[in-house]
BAKOLKE-397334 format. One record per residue (C-alpha): residue in one letter; residue number from 1; x, y, z. Coordinates in steps of 0.2 Angstrom, whole numbers, plus 5000, padded with zeros to 4 digits. Layout:
// BAKOLKE-397334
@aa A, i NUM, u X, v Y, w Z
...
// end
This chain:
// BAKOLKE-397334
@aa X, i 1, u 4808, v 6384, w 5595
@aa X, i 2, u 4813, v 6378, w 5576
@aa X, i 3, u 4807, v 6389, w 5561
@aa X, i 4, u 4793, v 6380, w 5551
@aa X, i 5, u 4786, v 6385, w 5535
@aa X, i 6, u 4769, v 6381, w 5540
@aa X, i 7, u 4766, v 6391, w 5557
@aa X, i 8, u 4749, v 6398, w 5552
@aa X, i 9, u 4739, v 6382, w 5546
@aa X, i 10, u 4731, v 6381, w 5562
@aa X, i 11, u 4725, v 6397, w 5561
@aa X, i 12, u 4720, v 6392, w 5542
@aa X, i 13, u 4710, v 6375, w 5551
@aa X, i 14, u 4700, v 6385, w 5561
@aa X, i 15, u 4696, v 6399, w 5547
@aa X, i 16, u 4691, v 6382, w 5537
@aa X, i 17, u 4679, v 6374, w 5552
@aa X, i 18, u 4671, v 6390, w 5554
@aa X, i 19, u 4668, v 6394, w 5535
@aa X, i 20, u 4661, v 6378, w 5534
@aa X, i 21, u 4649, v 6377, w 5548
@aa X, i 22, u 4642, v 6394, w 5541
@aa X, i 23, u 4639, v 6388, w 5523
@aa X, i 24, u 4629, v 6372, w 5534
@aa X, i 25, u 4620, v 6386, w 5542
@aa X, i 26, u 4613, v 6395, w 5529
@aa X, i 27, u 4609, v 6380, w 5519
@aa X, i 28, u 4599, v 6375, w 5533
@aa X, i 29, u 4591, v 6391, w 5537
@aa X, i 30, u 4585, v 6391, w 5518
@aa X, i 31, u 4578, v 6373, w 5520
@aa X, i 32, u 4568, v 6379, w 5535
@aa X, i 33, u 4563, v 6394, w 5525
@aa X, i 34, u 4556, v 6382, w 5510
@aa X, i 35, u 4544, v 6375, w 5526
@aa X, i 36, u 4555, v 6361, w 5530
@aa X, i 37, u 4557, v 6356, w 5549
@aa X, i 38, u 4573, v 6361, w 5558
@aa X, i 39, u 4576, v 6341, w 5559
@aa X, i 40, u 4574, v 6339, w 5540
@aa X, i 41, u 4581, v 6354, w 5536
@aa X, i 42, u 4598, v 6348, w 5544
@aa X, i 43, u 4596, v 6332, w 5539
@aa X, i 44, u 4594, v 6337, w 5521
@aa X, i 45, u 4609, v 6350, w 5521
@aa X, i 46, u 4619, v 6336, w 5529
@aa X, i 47, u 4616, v 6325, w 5513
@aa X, i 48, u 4619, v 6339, w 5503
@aa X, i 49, u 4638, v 6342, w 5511
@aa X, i 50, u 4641, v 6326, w 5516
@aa X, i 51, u 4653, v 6325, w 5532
@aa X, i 52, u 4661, v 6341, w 5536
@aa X, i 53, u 4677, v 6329, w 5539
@aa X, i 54, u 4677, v 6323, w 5521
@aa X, i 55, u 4674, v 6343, w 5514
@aa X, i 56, u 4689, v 6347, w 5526
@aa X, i 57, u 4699, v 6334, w 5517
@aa X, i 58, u 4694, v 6341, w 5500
@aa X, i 59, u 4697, v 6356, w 5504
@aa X, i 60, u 4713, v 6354, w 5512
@aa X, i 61, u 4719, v 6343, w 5495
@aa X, i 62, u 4716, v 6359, w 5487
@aa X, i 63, u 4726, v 6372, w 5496
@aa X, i 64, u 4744, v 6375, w 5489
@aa X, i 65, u 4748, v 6375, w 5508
@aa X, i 66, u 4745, v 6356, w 5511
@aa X, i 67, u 4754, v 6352, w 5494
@aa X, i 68, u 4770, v 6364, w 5499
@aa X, i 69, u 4770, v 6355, w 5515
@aa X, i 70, u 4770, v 6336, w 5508
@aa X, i 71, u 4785, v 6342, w 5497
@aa X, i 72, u 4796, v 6348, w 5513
@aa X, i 73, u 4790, v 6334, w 5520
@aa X, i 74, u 4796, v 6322, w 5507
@aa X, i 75, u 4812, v 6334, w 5506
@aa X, i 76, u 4816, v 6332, w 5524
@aa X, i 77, u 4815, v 6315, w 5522
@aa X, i 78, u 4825, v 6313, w 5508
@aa X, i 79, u 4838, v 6322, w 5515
@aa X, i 80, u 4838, v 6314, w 5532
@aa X, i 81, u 4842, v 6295, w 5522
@aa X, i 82, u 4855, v 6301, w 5511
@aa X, i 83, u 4865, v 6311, w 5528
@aa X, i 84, u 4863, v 6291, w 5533
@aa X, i 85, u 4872, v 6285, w 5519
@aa X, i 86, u 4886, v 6298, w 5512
@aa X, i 87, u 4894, v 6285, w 5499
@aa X, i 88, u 4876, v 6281, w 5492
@aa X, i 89, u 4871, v 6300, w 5491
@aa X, i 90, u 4887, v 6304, w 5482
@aa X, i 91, u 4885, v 6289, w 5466
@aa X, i 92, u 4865, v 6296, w 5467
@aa X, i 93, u 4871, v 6312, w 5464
@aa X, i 94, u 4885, v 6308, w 5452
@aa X, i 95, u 4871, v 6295, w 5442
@aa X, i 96, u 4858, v 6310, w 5441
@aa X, i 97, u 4870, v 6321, w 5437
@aa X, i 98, u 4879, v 6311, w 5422
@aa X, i 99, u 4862, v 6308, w 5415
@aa X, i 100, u 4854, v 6326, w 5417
@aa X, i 101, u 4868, v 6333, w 5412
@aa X, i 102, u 4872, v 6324, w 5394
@aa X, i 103, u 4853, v 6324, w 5391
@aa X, i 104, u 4852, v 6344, w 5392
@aa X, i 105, u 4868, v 6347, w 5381
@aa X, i 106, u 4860, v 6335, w 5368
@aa X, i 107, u 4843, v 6343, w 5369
@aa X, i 108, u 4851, v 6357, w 5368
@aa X, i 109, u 4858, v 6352, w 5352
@aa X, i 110, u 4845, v 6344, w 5346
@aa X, i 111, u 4831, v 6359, w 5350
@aa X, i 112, u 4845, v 6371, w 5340
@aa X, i 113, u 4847, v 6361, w 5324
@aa X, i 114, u 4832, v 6351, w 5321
@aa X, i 115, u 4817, v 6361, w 5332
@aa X, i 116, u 4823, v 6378, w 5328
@aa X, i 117, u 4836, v 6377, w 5315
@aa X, i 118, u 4835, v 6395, w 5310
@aa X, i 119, u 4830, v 6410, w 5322
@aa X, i 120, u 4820, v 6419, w 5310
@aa X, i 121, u 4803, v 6423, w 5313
@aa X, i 122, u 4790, v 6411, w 5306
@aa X, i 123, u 4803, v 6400, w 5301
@aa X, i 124, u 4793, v 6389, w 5294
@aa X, i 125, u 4789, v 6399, w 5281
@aa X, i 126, u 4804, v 6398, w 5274
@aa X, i 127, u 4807, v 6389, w 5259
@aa X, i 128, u 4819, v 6383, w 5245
@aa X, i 129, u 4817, v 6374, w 5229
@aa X, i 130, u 4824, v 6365, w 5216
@aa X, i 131, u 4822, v 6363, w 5198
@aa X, i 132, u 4822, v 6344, w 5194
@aa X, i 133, u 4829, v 6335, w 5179
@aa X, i 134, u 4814, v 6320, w 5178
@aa X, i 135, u 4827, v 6310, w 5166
@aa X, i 136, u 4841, v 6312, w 5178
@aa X, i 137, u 4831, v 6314, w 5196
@aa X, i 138, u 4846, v 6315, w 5206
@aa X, i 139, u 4851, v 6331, w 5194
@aa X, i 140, u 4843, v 6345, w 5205
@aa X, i 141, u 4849, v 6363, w 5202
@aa X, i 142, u 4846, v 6374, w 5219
@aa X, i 143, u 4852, v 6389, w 5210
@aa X, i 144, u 4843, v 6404, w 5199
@aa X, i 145, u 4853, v 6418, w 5188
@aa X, i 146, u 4847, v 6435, w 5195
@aa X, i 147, u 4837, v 6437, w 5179
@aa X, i 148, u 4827, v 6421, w 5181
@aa X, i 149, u 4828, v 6426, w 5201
@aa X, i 150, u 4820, v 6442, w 5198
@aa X, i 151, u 4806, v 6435, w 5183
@aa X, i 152, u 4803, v 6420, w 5198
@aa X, i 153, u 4801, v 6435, w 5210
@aa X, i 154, u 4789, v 6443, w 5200
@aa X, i 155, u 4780, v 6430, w 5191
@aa X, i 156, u 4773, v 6417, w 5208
@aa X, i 157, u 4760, v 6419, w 5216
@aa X, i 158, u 4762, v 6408, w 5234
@aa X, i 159, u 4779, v 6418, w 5240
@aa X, i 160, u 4779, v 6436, w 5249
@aa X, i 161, u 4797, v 6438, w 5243
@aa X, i 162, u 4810, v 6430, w 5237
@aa X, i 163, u 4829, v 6430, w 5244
@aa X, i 164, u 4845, v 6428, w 5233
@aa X, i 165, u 4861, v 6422, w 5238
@aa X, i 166, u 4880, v 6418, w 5231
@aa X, i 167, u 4898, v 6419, w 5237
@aa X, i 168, u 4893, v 6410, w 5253
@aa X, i 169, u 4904, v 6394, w 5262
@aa X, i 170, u 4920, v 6403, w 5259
@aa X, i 171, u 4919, v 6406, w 5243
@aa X, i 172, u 4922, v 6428, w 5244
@aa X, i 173, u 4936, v 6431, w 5258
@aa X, i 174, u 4935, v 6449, w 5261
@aa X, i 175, u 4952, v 6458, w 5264
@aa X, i 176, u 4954, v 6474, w 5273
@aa X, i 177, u 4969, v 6484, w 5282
@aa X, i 178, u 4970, v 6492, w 5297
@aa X, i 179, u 4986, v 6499, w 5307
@aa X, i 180, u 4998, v 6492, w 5296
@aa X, i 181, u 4990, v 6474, w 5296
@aa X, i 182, u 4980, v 6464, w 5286
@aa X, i 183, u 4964, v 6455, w 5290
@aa X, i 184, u 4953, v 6444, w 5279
@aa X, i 185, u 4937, v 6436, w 5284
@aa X, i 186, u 4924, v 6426, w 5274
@aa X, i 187, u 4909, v 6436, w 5267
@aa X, i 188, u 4895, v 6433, w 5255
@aa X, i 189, u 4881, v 6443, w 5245
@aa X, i 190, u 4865, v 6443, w 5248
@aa X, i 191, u 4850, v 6452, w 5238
@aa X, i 192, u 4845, v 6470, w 5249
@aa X, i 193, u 4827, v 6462, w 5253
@aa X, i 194, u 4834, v 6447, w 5261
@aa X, i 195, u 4836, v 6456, w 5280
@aa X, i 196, u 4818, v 6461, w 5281
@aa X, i 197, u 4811, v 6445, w 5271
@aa X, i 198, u 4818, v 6435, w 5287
@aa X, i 199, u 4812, v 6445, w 5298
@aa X, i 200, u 4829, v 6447, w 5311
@aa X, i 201, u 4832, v 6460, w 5321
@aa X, i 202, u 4851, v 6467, w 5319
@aa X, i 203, u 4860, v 6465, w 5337
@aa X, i 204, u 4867, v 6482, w 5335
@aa X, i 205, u 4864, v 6497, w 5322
@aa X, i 206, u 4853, v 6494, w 5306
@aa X, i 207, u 4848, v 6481, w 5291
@aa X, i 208, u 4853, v 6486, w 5274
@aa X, i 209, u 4837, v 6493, w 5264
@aa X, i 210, u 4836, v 6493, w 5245
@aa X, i 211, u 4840, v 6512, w 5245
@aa X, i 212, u 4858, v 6505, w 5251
@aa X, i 213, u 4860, v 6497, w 5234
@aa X, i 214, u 4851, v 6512, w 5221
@aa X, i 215, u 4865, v 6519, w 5210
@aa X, i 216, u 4873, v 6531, w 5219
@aa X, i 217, u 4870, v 6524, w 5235
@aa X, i 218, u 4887, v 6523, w 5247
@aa X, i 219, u 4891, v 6504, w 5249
@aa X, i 220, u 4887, v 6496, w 5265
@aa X, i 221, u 4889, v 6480, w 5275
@aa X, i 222, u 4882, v 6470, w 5290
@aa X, i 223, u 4894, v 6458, w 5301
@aa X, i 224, u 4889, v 6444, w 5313
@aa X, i 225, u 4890, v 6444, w 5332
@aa X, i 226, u 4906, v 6432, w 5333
@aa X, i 227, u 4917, v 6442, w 5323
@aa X, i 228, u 4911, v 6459, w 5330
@aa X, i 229, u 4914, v 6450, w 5347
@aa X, i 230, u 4931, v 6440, w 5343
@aa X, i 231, u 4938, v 6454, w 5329
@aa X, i 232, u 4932, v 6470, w 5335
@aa X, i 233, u 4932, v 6468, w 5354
@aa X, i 234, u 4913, v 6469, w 5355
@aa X, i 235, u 4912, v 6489, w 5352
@aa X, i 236, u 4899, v 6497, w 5347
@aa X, i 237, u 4907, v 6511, w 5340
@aa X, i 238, u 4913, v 6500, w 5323
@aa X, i 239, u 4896, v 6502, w 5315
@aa X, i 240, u 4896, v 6519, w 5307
@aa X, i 241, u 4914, v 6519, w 5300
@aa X, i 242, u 4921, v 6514, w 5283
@aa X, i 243, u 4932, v 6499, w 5276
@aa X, i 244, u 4940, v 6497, w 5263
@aa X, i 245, u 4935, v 6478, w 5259
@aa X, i 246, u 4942, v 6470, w 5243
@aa X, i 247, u 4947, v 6488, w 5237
@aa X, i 248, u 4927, v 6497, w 5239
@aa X, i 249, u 4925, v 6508, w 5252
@aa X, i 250, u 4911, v 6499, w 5262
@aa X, i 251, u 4900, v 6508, w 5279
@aa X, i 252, u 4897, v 6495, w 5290
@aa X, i 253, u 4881, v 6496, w 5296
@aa X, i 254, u 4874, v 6483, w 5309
@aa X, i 255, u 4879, v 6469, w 5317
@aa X, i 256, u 4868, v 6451, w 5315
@aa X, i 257, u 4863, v 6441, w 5329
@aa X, i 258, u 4874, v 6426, w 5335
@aa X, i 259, u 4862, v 6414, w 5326
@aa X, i 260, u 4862, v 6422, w 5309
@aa X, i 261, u 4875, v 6413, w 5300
@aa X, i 262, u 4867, v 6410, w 5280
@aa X, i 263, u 4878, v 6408, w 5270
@aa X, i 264, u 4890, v 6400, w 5286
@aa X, i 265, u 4898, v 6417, w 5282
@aa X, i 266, u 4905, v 6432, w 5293
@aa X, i 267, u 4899, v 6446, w 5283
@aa X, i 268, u 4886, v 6449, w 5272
@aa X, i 269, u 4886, v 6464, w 5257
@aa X, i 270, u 4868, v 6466, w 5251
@aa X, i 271, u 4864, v 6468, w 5232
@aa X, i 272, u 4852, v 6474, w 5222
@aa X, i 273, u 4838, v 6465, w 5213
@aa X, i 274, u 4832, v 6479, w 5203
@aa X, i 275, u 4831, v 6473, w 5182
@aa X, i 276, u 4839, v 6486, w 5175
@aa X, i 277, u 4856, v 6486, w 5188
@aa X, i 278, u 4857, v 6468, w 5186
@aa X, i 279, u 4857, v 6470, w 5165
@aa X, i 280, u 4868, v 6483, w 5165
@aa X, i 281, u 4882, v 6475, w 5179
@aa X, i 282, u 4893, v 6461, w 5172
@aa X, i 283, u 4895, v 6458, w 5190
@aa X, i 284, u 4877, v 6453, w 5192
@aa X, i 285, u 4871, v 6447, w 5178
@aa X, i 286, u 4880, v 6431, w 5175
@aa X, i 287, u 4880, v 6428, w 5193
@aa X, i 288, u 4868, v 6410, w 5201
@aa X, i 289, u 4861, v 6413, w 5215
@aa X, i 290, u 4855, v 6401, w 5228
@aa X, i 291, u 4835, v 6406, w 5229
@aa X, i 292, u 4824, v 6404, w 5246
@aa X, i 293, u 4808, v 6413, w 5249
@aa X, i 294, u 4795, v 6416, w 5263
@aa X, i 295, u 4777, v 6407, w 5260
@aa X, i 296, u 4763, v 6417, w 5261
@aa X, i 297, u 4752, v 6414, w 5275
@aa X, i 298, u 4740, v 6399, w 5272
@aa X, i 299, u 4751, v 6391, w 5257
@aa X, i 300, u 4757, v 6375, w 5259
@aa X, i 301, u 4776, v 6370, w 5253
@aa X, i 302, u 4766, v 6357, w 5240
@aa X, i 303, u 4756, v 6372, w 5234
@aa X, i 304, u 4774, v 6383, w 5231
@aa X, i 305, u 4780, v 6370, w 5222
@aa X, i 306, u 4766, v 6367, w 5209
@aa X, i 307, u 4766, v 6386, w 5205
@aa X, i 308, u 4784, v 6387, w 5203
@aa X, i 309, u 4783, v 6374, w 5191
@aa X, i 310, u 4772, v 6382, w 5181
@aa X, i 311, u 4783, v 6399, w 5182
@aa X, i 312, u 4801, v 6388, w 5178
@aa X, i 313, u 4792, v 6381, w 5162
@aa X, i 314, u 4787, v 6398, w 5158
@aa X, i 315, u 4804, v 6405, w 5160
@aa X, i 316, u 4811, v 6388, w 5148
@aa X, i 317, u 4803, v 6395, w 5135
@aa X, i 318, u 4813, v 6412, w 5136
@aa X, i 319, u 4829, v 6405, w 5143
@aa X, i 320, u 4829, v 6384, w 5138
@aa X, i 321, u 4847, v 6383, w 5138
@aa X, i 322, u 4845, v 6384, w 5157
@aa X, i 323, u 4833, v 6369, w 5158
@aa X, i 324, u 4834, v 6350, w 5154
@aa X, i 325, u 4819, v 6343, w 5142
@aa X, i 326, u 4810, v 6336, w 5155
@aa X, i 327, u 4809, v 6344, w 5172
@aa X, i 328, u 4798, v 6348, w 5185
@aa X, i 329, u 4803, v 6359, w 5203
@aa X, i 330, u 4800, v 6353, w 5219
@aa X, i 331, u 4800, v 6363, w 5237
@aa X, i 332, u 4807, v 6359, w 5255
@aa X, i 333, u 4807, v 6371, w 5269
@aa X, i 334, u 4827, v 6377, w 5271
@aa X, i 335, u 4825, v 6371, w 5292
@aa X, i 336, u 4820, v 6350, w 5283
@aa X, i 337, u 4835, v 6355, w 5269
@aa X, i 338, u 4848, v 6360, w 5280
@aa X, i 339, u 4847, v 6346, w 5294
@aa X, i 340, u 4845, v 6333, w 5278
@aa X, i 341, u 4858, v 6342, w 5269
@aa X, i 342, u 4870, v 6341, w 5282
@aa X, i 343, u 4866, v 6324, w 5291
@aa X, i 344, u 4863, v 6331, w 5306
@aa X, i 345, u 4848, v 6322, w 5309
@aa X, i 346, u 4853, v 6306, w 5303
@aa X, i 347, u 4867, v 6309, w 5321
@aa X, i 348, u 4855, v 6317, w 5334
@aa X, i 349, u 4840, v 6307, w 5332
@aa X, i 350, u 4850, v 6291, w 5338
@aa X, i 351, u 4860, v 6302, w 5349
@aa X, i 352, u 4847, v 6310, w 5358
@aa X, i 353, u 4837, v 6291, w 5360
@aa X, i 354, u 4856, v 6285, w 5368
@aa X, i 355, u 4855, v 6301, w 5378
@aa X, i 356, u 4836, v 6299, w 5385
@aa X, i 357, u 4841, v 6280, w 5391
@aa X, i 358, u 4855, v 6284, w 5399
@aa X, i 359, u 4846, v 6294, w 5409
@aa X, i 360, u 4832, v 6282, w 5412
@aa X, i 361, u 4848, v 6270, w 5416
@aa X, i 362, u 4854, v 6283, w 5429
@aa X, i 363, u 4836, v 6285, w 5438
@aa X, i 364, u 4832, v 6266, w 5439
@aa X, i 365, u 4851, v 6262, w 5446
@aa X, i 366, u 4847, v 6275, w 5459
@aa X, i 367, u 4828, v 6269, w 5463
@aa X, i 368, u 4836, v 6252, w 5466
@aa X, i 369, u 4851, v 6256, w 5475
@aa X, i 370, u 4839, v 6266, w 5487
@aa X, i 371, u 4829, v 6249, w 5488
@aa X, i 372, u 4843, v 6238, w 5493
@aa X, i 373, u 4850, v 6252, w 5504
@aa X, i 374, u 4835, v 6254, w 5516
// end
């Protein structure tokens, strides 16, 4: 005797029948007990129920076993006419395949740079501006000196932090030996708060804090997962030791997540923020550095923008060789300006549309083939 899923549903009919006829019963006996007659008491339990073949139905559309069992049905079936056929189950297969297949690696693509395009949490919340020169609107400056970053920082009113930037997209290569060789890799700087205010954990060891960057404080650095995996072999045993990058003794001290990449950068050497270190270190103080801060909860990216403005026309008074005569800042959350920026969007949308009918192409040339074979 051939196994079958389904050995005990007669033993769940009969369970069923006599479940039913019990629940009949007692609505019957409680007729009777109202002072009905036996005969009207069925009679009126029967309206109530209905036929016990029609409850048996509902009932039986309702249990997972009877759904279960239509799917291995239609299974077996399925299976049964493509054995039939060989050449027709092998261009179904191939068709569904083809269109399964391209439409997962484009959604794939599609969910990573335009659904989630950062893997920070709330990362909607992150946001970038622009100050805007109204005479010259496509004259936008994305960029703040740490002076204007830190009075920005301290001055709004719709942000939780703020996060600085510079030296990213190849611009700091970062040279180091080891074992008689030499190694370079690109790097960038990015302001000590920046680690928390995106809210990533490191894959392995620690974020840099702002006491890595007090004076005093031993230099440190963070490295993302491809080069830790690629360079260093994946071992966990690089974080704690020391390298001598660009000449500074650094301690590496983490390693980022594969999807943390700002900066498009392999390492990243936090800064400080702190006034009185940026006014005192040439390094700093005439550095630009691309600004992007989180929202606080509740304020809208329209909202941002209009306080912004009224801090940038502030700082113009202080600072007006930084600022055209007429200018106004405007906001856009860094997920919207990194797939605009980069024209990614303008290639996935159509691509994933292509993507979607050639699927649709693969079912319907498979529905019909079915329909002429049988």
């Amino acid at each position: 005797m051939g196994w079958h899923p389904f050995a005990k549903q007669a033993s769940w009919e009969r369970q069923l029948d006599t479940e039913l006829h019990f629940h009949l019963e007692q609505r019957i006996a409680d007729n009777m007990a109202s002072g009905m007659t036996p005969g009207e008491a069925r009679r009126r339990a029967m309206l109530e129920f209905g036929t016990l073949d029609r409850v048996k139905e509902e009932c039986r559309a309702l249990h997972w076993q009877t759904t279960v069992e239509s799917l291995y049905r239609d299974f077996r079936y399925t299976f049964r006419m493509l054995a039939k056929d060989a050449q027709f189950a092998v261009l179904a297969t191939l068709a569904l395949a083809l269109g399964i297949g391209s439409a997962t690696v484009i959604f794939s693509a599609f969910y990573g740079v335009v659904l989630n395009t950062f893997a920070f949490k709330n990362a909607d919340e992150i946001t970038a501006f622009y100050i805007v020169d109204q005479d010259h609107p496509t004259v936008r400056r994305p960029s703040l000196t740490l002076p204007e970053l830190v009075y920005y920082r301290d001055h709004n009113h719709v942000f939780q932090d703020l996060s600085g930037e510079f030296g990213g997209f190849g611009e700091t290569p970062l040279v180091y030996s080891a074992g008689g060789s030499t190694y370079q890799f690109d790097g960038c700087f990015l302001s000590a708060n920046s680690f928390a205010l995106f809210g990533m954990q490191p894959l392995l060891g620690r974020l840099p804090t702002e006491d890595d960057v007090k004076p005093g404080a031993a230099p440190v650095f963070v490295i993302g997962a491809k080069l830790w995996r690629e360079h260093f072999g994946s071992d966990p045993n690089v974080v704690g030791r020391s390298f001598t990058l660009n000449r500074v003794p650094r301690l590496l001290v983490g390693v980022m997540p594969p999807r943390f990449r700002w900066g498009w950068v392999d390492a990243w050497l936090p800064f400080s923020l702190d006034p009185n270190e940026i006014a005192t270190n040439p390094d700093l103080r005439d550095k630009m550095a691309y600004v992007v801060g989180r929202l606080k909860p509740g304020v809208t990216v329209k909202q941002s923008a209009a306080d912004l403005d009224l801090v940038a026309h502030q700082y113009s008074r202080i600072e007006p060789r930084f600022y055209p005569t007429r200018f106004t800042v405007t906001a856009k959350r860094s997920s919207e300006e990194a797939v605009d920026g980069l024209g990614f969007s303008i290639l996935l949308y159509p691509l994933m549309a292509a993507v979607i009918l050639l699927l649709l192409i693969g079912c319907a040339n498979v529905v019909y083939s079915a329909i002429a074979a049988y």
